[in-house]
HTML snippet that shows the backbone in 3Dmol.js (N, CA, C, O; Angstrom):
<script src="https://3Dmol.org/build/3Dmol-min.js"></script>
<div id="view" style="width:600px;height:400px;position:relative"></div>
<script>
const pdb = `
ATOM      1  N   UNK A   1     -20.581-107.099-111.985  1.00  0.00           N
ATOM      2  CA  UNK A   1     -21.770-106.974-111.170  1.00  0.00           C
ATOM      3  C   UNK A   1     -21.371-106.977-109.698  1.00  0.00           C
ATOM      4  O   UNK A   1     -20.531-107.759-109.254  1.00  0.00           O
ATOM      5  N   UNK A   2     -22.064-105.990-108.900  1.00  0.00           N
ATOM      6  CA  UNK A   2     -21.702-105.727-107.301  1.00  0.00           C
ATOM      7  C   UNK A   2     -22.596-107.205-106.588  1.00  0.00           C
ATOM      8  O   UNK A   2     -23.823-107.219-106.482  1.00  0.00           O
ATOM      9  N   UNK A   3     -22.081-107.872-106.342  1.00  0.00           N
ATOM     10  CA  UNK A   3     -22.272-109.144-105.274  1.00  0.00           C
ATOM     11  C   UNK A   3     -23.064-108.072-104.110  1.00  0.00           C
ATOM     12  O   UNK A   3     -22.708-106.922-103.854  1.00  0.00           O
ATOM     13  N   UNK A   4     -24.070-108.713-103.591  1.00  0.00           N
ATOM     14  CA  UNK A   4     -25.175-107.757-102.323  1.00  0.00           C
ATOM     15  C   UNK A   4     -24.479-108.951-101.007  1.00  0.00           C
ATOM     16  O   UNK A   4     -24.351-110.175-101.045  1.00  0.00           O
ATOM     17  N   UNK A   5     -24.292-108.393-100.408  1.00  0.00           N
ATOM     18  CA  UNK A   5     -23.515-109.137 -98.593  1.00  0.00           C
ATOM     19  C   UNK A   5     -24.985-108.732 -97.645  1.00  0.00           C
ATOM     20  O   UNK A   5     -25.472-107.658 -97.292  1.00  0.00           O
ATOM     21  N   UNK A   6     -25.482-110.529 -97.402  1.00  0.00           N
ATOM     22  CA  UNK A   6     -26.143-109.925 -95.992  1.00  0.00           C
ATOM     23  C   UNK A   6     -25.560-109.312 -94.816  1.00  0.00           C
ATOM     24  O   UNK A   6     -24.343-109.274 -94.631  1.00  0.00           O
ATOM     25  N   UNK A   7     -26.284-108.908 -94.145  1.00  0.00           N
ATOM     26  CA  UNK A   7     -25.982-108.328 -93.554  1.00  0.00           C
ATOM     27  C   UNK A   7     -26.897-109.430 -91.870  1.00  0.00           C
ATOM     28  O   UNK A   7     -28.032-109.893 -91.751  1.00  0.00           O
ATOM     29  N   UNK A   8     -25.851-109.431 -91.048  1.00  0.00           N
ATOM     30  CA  UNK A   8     -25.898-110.250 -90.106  1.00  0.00           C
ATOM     31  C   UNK A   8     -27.142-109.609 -88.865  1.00  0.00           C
ATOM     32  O   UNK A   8     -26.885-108.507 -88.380  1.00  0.00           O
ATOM     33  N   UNK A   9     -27.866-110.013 -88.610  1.00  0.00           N
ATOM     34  CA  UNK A   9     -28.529-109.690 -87.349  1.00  0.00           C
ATOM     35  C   UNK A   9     -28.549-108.626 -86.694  1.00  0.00           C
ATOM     36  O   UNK A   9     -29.303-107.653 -86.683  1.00  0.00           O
ATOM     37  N   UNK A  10     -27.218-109.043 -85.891  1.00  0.00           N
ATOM     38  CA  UNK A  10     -26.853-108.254 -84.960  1.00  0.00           C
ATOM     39  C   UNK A  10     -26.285-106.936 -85.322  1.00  0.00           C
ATOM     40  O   UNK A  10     -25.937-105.945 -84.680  1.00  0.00           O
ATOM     41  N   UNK A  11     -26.313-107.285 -86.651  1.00  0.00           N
ATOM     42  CA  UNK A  11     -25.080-106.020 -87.373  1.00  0.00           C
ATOM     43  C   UNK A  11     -26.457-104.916 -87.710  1.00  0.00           C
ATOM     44  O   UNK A  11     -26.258-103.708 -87.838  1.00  0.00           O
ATOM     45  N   UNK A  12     -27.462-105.360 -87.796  1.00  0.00           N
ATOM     46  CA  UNK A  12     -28.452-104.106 -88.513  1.00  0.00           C
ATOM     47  C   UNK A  12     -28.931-102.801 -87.754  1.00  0.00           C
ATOM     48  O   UNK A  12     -28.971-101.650 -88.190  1.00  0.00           O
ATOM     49  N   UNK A  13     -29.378-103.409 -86.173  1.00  0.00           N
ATOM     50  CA  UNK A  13     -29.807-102.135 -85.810  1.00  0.00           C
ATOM     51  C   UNK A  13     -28.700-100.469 -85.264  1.00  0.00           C
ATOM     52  O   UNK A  13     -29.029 -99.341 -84.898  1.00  0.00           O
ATOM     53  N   UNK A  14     -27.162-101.256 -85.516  1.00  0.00           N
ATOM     54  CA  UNK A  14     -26.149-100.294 -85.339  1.00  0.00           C
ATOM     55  C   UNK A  14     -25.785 -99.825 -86.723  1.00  0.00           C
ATOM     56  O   UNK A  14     -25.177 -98.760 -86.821  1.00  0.00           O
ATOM     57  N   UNK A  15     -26.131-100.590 -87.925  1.00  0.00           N
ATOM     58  CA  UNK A  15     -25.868 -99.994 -89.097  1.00  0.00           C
ATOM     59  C   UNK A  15     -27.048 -98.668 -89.334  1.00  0.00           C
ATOM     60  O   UNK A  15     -26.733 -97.509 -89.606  1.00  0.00           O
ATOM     61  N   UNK A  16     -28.354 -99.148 -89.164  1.00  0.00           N
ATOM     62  CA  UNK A  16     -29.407 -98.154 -89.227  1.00  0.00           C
ATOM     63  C   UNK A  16     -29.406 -97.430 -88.079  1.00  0.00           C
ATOM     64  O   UNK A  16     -30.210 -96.507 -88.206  1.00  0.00           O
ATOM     65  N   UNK A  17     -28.963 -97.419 -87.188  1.00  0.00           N
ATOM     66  CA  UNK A  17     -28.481 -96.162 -86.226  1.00  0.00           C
ATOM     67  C   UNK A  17     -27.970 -95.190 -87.056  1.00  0.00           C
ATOM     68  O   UNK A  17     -28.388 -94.042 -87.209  1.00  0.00           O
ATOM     69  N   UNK A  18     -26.897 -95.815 -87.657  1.00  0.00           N
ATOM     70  CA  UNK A  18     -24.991 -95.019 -88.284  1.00  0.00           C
ATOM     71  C   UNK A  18     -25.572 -94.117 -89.427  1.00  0.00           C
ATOM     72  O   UNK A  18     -25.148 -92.986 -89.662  1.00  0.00           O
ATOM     73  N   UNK A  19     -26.555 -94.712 -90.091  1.00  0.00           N
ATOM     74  CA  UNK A  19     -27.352 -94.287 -91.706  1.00  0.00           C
ATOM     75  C   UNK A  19     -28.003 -93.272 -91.110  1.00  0.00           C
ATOM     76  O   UNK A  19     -27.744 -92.176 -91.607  1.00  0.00           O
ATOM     77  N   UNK A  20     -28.758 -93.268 -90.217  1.00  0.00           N
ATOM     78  CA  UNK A  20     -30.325 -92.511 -89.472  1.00  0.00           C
ATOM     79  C   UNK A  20     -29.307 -91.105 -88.936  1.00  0.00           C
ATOM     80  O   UNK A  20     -29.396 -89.941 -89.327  1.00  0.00           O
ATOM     81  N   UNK A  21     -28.562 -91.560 -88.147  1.00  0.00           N
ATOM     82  CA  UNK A  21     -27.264 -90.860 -87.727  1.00  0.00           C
ATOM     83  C   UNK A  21     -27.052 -89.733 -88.922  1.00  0.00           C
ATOM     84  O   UNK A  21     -27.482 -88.580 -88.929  1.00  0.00           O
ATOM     85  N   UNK A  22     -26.247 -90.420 -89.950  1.00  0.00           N
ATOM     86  CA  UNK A  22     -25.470 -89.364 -90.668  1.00  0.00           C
ATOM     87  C   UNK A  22     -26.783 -88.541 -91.895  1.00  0.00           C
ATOM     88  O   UNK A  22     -26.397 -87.666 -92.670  1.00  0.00           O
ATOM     89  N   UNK A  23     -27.914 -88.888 -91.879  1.00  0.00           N
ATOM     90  CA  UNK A  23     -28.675 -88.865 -92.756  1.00  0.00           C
ATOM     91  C   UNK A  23     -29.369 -87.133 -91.893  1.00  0.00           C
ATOM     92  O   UNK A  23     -29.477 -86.023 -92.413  1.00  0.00           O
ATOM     93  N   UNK A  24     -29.742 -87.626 -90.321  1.00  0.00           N
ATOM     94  CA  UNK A  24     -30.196 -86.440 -89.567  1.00  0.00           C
ATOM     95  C   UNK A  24     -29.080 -85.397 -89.788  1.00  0.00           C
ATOM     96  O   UNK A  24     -29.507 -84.319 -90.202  1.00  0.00           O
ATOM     97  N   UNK A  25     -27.431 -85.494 -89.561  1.00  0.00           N
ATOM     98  CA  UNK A  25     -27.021 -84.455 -89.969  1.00  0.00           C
ATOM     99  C   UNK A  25     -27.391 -83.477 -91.382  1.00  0.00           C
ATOM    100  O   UNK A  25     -27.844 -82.332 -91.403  1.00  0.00           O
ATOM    101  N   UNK A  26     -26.977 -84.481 -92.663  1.00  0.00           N
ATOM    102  CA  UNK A  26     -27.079 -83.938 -93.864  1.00  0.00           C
ATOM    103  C   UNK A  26     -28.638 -83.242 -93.785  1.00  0.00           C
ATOM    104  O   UNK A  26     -28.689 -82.032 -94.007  1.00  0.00           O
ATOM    105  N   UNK A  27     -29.553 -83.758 -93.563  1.00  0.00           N
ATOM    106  CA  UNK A  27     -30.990 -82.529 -93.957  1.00  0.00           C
ATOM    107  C   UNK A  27     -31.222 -81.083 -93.238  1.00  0.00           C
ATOM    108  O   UNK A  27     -32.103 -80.236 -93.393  1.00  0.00           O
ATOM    109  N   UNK A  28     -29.809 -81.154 -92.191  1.00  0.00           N
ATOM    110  CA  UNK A  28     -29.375 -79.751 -91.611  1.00  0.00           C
ATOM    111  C   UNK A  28     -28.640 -79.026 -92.511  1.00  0.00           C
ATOM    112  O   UNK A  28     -28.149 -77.951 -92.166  1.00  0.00           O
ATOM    113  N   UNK A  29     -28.505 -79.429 -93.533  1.00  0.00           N
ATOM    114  CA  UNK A  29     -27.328 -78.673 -94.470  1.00  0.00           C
ATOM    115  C   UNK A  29     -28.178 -78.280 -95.894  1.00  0.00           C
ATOM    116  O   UNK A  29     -28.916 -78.922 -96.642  1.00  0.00           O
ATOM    117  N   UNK A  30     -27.817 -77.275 -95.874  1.00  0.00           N
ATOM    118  CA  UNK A  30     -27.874 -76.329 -97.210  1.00  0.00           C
ATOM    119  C   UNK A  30     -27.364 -75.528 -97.948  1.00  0.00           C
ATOM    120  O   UNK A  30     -27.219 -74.320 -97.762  1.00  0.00           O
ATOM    121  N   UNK A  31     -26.993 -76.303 -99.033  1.00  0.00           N
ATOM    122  CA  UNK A  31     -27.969 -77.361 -99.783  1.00  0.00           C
ATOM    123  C   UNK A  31     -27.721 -79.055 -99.078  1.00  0.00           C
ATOM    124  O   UNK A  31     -26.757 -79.494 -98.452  1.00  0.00           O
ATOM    125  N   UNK A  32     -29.105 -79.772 -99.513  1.00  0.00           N
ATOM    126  CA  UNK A  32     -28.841 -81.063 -99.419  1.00  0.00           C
ATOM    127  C   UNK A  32     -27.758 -81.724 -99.925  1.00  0.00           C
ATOM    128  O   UNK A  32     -27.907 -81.912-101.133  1.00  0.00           O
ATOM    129  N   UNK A  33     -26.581 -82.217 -99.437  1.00  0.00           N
ATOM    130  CA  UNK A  33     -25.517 -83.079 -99.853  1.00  0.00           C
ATOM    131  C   UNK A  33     -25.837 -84.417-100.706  1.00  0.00           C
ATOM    132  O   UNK A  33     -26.431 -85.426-100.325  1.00  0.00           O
ATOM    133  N   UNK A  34     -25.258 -84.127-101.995  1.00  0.00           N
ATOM    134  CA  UNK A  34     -26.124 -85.501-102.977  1.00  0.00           C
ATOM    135  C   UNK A  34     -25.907 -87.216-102.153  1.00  0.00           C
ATOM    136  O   UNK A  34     -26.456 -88.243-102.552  1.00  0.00           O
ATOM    137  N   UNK A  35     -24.842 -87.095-100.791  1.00  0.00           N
ATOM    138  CA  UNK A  35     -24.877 -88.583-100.283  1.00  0.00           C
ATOM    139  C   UNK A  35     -26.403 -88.595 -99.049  1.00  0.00           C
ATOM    140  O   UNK A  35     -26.737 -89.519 -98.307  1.00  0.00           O
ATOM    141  N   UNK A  36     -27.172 -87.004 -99.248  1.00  0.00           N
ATOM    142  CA  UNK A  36     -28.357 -87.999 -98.796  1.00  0.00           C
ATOM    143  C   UNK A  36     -29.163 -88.783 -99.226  1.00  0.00           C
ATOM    144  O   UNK A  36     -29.606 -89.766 -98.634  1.00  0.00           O
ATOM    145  N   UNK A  37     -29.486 -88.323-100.559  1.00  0.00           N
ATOM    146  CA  UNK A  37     -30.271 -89.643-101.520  1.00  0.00           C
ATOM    147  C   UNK A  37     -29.461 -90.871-100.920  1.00  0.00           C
ATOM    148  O   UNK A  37     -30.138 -91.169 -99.936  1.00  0.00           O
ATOM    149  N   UNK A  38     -29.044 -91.210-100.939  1.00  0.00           N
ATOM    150  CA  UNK A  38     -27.922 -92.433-100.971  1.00  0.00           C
ATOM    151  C   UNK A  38     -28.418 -93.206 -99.739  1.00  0.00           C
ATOM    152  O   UNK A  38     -28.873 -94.347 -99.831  1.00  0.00           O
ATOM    153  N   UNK A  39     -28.331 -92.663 -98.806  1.00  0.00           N
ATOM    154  CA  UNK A  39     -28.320 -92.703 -97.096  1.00  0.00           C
ATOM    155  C   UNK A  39     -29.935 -92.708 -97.223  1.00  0.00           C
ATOM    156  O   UNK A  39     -30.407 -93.670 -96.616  1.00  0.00           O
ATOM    157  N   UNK A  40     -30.745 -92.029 -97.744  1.00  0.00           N
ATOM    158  CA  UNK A  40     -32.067 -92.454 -97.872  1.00  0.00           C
ATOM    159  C   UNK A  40     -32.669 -93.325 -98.664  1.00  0.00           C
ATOM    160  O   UNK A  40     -33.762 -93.663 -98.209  1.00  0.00           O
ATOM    161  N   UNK A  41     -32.448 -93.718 -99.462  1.00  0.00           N
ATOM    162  CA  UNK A  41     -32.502 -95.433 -99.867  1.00  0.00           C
ATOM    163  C   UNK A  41     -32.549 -96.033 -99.717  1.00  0.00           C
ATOM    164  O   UNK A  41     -33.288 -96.902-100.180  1.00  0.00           O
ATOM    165  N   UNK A  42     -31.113 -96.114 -98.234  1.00  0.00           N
ATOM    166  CA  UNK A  42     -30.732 -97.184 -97.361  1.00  0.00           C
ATOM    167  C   UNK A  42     -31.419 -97.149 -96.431  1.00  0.00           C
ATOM    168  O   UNK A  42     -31.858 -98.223 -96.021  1.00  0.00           O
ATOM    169  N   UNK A  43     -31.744 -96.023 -95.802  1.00  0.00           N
ATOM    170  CA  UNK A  43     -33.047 -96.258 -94.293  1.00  0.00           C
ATOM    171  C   UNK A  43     -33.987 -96.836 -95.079  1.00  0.00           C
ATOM    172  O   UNK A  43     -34.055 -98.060 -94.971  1.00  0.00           O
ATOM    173  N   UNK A  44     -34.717 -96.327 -95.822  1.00  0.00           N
ATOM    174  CA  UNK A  44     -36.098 -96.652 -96.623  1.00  0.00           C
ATOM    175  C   UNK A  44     -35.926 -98.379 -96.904  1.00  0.00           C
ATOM    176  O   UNK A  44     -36.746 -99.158 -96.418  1.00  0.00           O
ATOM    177  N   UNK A  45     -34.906 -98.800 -97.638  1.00  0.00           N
ATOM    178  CA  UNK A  45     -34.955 -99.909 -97.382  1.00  0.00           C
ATOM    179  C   UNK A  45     -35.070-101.111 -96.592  1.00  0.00           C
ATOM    180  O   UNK A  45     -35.333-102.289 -96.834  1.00  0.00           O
ATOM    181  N   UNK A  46     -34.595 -99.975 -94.884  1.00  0.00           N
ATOM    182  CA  UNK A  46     -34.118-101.412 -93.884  1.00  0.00           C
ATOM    183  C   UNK A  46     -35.764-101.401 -93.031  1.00  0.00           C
ATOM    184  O   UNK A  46     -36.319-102.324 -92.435  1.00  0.00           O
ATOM    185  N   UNK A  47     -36.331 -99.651 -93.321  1.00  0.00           N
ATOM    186  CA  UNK A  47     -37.718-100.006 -92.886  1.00  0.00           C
ATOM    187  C   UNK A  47     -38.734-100.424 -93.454  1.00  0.00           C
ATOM    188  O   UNK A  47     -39.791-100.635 -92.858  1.00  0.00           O
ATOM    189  N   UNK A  48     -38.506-100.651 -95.023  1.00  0.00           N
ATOM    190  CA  UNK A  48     -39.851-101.068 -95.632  1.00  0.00           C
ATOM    191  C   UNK A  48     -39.237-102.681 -96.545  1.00  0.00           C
ATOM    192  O   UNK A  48     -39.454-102.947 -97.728  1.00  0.00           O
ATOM    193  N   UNK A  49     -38.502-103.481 -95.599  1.00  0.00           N
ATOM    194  CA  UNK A  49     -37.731-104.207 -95.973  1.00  0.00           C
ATOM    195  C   UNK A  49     -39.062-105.518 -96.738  1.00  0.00           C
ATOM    196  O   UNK A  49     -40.246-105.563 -96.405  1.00  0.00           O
ATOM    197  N   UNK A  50     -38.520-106.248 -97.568  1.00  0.00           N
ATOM    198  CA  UNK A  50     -39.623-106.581 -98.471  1.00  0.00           C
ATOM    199  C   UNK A  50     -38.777-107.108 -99.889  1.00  0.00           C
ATOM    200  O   UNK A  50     -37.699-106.720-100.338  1.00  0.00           O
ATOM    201  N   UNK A  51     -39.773-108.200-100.415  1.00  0.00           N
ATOM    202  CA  UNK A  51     -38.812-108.365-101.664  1.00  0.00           C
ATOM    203  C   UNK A  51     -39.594-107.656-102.752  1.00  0.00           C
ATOM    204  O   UNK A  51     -40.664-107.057-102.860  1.00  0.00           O
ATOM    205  N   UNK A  52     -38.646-107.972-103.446  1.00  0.00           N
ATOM    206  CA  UNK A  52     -39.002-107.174-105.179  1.00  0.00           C
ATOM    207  C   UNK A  52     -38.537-105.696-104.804  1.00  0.00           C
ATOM    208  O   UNK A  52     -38.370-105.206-103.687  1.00  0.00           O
ATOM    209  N   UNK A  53     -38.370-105.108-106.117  1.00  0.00           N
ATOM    210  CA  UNK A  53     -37.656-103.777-106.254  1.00  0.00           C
ATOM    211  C   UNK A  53     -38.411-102.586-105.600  1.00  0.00           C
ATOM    212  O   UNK A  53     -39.556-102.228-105.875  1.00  0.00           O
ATOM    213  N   UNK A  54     -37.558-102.027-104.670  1.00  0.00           N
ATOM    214  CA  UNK A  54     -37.994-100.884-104.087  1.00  0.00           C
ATOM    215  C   UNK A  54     -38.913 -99.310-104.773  1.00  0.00           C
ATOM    216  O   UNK A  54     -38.694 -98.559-105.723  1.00  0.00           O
ATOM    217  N   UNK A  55     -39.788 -99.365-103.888  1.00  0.00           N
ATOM    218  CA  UNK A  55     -40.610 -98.131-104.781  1.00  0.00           C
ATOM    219  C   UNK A  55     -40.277 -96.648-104.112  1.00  0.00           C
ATOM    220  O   UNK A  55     -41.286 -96.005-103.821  1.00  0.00           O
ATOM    221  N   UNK A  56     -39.539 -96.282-103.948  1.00  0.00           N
ATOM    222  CA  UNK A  56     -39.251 -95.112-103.404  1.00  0.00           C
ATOM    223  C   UNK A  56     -40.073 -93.815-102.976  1.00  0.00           C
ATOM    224  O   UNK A  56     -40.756 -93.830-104.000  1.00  0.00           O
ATOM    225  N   UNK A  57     -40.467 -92.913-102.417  1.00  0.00           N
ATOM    226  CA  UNK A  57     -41.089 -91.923-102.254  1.00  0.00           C
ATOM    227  C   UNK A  57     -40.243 -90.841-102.883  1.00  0.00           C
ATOM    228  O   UNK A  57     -39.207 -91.231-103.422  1.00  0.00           O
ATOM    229  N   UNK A  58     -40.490 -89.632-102.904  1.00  0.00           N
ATOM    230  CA  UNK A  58     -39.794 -88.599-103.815  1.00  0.00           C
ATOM    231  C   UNK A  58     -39.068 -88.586-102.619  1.00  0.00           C
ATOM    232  O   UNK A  58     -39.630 -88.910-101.573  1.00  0.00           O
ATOM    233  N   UNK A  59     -37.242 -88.069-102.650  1.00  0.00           N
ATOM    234  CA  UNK A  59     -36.178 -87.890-101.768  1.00  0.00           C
ATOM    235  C   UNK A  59     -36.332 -86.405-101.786  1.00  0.00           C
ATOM    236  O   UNK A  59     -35.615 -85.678-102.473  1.00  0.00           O
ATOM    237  N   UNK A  60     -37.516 -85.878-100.825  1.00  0.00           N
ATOM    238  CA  UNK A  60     -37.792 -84.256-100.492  1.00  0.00           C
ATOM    239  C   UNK A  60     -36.773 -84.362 -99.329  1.00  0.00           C
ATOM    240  O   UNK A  60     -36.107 -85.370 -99.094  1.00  0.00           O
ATOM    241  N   UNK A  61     -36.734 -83.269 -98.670  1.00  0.00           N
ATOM    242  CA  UNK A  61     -36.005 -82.833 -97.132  1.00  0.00           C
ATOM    243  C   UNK A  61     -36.876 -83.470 -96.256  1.00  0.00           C
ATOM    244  O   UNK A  61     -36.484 -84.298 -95.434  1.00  0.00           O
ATOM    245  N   UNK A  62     -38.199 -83.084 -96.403  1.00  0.00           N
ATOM    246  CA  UNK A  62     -39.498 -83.076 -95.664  1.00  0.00           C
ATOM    247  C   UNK A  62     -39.827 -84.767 -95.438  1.00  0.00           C
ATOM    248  O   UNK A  62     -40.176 -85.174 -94.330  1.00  0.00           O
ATOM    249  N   UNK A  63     -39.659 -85.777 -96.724  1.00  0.00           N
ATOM    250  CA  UNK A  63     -39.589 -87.382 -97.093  1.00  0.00           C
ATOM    251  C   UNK A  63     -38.564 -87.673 -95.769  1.00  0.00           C
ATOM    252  O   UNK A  63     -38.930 -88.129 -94.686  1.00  0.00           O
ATOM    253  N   UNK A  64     -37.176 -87.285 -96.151  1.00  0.00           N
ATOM    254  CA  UNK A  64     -36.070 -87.774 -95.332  1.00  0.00           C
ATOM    255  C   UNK A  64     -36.016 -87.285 -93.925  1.00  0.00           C
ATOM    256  O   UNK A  64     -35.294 -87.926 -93.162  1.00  0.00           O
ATOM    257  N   UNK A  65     -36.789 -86.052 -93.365  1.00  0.00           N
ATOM    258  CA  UNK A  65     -37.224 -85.809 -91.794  1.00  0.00           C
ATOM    259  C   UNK A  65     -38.118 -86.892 -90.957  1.00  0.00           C
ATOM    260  O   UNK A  65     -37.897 -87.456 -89.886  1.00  0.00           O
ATOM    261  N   UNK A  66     -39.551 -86.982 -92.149  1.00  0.00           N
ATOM    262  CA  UNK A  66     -40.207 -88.201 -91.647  1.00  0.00           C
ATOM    263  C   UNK A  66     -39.740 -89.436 -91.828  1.00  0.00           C
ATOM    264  O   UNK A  66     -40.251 -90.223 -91.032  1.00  0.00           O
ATOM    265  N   UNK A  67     -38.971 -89.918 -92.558  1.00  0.00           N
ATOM    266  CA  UNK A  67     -37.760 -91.250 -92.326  1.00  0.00           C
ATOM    267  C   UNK A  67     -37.125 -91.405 -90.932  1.00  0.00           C
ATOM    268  O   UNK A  67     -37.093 -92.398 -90.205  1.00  0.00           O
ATOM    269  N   UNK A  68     -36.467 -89.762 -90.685  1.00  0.00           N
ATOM    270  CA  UNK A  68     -35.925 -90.168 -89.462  1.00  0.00           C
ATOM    271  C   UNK A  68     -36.872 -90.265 -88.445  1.00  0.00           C
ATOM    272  O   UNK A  68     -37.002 -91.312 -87.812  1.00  0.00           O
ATOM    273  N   UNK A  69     -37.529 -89.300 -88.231  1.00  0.00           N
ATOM    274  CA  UNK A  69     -38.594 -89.765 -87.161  1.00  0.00           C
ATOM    275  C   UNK A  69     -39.527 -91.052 -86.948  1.00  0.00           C
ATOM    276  O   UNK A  69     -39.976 -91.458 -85.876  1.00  0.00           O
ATOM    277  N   UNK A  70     -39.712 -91.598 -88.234  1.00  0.00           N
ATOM    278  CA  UNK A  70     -40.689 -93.148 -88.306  1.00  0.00           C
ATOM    279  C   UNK A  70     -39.400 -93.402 -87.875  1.00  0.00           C
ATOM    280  O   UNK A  70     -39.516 -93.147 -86.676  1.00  0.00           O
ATOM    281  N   UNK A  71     -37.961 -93.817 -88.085  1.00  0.00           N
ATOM    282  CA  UNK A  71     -37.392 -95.102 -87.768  1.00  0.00           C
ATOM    283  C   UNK A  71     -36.733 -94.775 -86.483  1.00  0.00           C
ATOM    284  O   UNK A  71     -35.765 -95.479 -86.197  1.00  0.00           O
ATOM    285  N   UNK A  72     -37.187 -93.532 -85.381  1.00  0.00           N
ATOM    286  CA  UNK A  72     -36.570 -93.583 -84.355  1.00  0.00           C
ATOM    287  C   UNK A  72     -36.579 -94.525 -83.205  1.00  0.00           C
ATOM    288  O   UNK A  72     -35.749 -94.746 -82.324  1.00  0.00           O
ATOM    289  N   UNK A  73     -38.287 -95.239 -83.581  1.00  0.00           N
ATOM    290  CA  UNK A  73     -38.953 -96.303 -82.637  1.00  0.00           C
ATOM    291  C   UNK A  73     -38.180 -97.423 -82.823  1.00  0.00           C
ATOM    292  O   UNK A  73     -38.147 -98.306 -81.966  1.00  0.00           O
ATOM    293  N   UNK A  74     -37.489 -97.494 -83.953  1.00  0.00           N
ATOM    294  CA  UNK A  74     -36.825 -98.723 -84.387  1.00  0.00           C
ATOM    295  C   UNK A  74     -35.722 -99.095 -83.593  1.00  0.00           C
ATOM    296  O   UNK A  74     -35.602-100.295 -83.342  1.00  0.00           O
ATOM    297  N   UNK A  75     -34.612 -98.030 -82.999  1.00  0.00           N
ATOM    298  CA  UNK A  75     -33.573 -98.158 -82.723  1.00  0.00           C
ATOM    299  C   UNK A  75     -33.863 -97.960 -81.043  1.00  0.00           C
ATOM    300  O   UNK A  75     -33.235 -97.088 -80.443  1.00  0.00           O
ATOM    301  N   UNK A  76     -34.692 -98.684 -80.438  1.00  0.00           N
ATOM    302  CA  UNK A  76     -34.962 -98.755 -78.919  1.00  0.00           C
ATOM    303  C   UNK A  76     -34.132 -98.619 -78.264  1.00  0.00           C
ATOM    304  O   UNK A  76     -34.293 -98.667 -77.045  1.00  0.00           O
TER     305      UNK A  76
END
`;
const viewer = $3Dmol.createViewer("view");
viewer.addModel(pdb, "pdb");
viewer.setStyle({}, {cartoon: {color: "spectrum"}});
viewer.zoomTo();
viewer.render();
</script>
């Protein structure tokens, strides 16, 4: 079983930069690269952060554009 590592404070809003980051490249590419699901999981998670198991939205192009744009306010 994969052990989950918090993740420190200070460490989050440069990690969800790095994710938001490489996530805006991949939905420029076509076809979608299967590590954007991946990378969209992970934004979706750090913005709809919350316990119990994540409910996902469908991983469209269109889903993962408005990801990046909702979490741009995030990274002030």
């Amino acid at each position: 079983m994969v052990r989950r590592h918090r993740i420190a404070e200070e460490e989050v809003r440069p990690v969800v930069r790095a994710v938001r980051r490489c996530l805006a490249e991949m939905v420029e590419l076509d076809p979608l690269p299967g590590d954007a699901y991946s990378l969209f999981t992970v934004l979706w998670r750090f913005k709809e952060h919350r316990t119990g198991p994540p409910h996902y939205p469908d991983a469209t192009r269109g889903a993962m554009v408005s990801l990046i744009t909702e979490t741009a306010d995030t990274l002030g």
